[in-house]
C-alpha positions as CSV (number, residue, x, y, z in Angstrom):
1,X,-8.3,-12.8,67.1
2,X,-11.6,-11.3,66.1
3,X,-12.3,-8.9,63.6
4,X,-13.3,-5.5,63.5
5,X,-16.7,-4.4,61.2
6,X,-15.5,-1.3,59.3
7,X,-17.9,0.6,56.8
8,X,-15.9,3.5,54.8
9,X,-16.6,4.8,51.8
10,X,-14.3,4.3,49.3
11,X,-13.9,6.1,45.8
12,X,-17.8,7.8,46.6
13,X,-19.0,4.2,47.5
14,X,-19.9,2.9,51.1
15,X,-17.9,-0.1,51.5
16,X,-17.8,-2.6,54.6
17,X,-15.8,-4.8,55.7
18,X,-14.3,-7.3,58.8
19,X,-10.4,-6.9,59.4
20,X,-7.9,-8.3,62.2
21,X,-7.3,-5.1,64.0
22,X,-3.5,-5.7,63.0
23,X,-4.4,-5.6,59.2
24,X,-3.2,-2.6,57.0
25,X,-5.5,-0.7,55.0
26,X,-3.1,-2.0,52.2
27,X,-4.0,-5.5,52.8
28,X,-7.2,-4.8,52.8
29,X,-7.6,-3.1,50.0
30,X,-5.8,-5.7,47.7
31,X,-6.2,-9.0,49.9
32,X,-10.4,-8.5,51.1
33,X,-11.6,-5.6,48.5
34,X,-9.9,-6.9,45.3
35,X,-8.6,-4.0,44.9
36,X,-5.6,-4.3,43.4
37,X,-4.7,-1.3,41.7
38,X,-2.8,-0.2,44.7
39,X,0.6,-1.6,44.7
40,X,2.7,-2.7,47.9
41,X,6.9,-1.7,46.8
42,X,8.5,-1.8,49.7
43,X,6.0,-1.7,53.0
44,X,7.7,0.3,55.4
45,X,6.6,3.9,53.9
46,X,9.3,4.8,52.1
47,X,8.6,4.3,48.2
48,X,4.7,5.9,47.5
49,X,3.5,3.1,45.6
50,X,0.6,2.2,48.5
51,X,-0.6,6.2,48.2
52,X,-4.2,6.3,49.1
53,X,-5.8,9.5,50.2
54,X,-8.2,9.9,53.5
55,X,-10.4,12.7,54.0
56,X,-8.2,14.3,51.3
57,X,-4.8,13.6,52.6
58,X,-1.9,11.4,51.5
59,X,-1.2,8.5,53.0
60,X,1.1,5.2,52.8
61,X,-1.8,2.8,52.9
62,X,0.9,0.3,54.0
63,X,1.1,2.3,57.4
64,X,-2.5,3.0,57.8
65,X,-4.2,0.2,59.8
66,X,-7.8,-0.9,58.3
67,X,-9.5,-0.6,61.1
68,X,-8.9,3.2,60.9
69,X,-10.7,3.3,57.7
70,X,-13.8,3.3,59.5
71,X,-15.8,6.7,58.9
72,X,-13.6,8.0,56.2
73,X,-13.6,8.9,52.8
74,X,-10.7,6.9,51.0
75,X,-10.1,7.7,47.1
76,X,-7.8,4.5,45.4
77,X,-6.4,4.8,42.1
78,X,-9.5,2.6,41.2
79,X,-11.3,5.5,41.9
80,X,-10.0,7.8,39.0
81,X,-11.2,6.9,35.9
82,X,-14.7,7.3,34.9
83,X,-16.0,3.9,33.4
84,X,-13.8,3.7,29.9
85,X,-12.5,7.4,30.2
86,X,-9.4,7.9,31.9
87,X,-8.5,11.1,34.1
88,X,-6.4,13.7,32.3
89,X,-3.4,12.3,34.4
90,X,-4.1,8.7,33.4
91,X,-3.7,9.8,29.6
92,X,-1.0,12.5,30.1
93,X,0.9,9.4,32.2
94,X,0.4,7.6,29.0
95,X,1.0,10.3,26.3
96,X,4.4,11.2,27.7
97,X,5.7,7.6,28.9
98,X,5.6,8.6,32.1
99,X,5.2,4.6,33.2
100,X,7.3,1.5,32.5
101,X,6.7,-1.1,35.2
102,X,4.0,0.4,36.8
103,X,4.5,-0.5,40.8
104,X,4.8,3.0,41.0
105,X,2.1,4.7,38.5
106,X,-0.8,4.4,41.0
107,X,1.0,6.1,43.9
108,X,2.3,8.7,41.6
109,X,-1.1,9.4,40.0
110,X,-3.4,9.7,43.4
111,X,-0.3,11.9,44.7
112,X,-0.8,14.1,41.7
113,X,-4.4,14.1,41.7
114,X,-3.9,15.3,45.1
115,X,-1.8,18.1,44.1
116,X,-4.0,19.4,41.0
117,X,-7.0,19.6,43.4
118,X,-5.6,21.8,45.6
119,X,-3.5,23.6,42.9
120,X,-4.0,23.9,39.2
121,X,-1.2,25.9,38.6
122,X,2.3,23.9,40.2
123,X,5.3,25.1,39.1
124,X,7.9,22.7,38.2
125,X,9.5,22.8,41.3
126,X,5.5,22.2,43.6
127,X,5.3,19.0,41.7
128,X,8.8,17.9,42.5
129,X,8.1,18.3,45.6
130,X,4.8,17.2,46.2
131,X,5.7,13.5,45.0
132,X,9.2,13.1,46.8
133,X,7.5,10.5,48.8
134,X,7.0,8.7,45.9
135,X,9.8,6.4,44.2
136,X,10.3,4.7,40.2
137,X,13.4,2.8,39.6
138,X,12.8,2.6,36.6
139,X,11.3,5.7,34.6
140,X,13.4,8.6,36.1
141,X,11.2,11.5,37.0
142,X,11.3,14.0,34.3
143,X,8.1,12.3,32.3
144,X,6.3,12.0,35.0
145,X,6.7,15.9,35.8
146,X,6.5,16.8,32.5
147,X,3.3,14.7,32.8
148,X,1.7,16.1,35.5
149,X,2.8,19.6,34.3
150,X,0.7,19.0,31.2
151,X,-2.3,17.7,32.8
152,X,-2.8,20.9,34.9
153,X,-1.8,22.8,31.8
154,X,-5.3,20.7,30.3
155,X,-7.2,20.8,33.6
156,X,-6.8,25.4,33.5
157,X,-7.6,25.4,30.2
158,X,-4.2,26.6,29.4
């Protein structure tokens, strides 16, 4: 099986690389990139921990095939903080305890981020929403809304 050249850019940086065309973007980000902030929970879609975004949407980076990178803007959880200083979700995750085992955290947080840049002002019931696709087993939600809550509360100046 050959592989396929892709050049992306990923968290503001052009990337290439050479994946089997049956690779997931998943894969490739841990496996080939080394970047293993992006967790694999369960690999069929259903638990959030792979969340990447692509040209600004959400996606299972589990179900996303590499070769589909090519040409697009991906943003990781490695893509977040800024050298040593965290985004204001990273320290509102860990101000309110929002993380335990942490599979989950990096799906959670680039699903937030998500949701703060298109809406600084969620109410309770926008956040619970907006991260259904994402799944802890062992935190419970209410920190992590509580968490996210705050950090737009920071990010409006509120």
């Amino acid at each position: 099986m050959s592989k396929q050249h892709i050049t992306t850019t990923i968290n503001g940086n052009e990337v290439e690389f050479l994946c089997e065309t049956q690779q997931t973007l998943l894969d490739v980000l841990r496996n080939d990139l080394g970047m293993t902030g992006t967790k694999e929970g369960c690999a069929t879609g259903d638990c959030g921990a792979c969340t990447v975004t692509i040209d600004g949407r959400m996606v299972c980076s589990c179900l996303v095939l590499g070769v589909e990178a090519e040409g697009k803007a991906i943003q990781t959880i490695e893509g977040m903080a800024q050298g040593d200083k965290l985004h204001v979700l990273q320290r509102k995750f860990l101000e309110h305890a929002a993380l335990q085992c942490g599979i989950c955290t990096p799906g959670f947080l680039v699903a937030a981020r998500a949701l703060l840049e298109r809406n600084q002002n969620p109410t309770e019931e926008e956040v619970r929403f907006w991260l259904a696709g994402n799944l802890c087993r062992c935190t419970g939600y209410n920190k992590i809304i509580e968490a996210v809550l705050d950090a737009a509360r920071e990010l409006r100046g509120a």
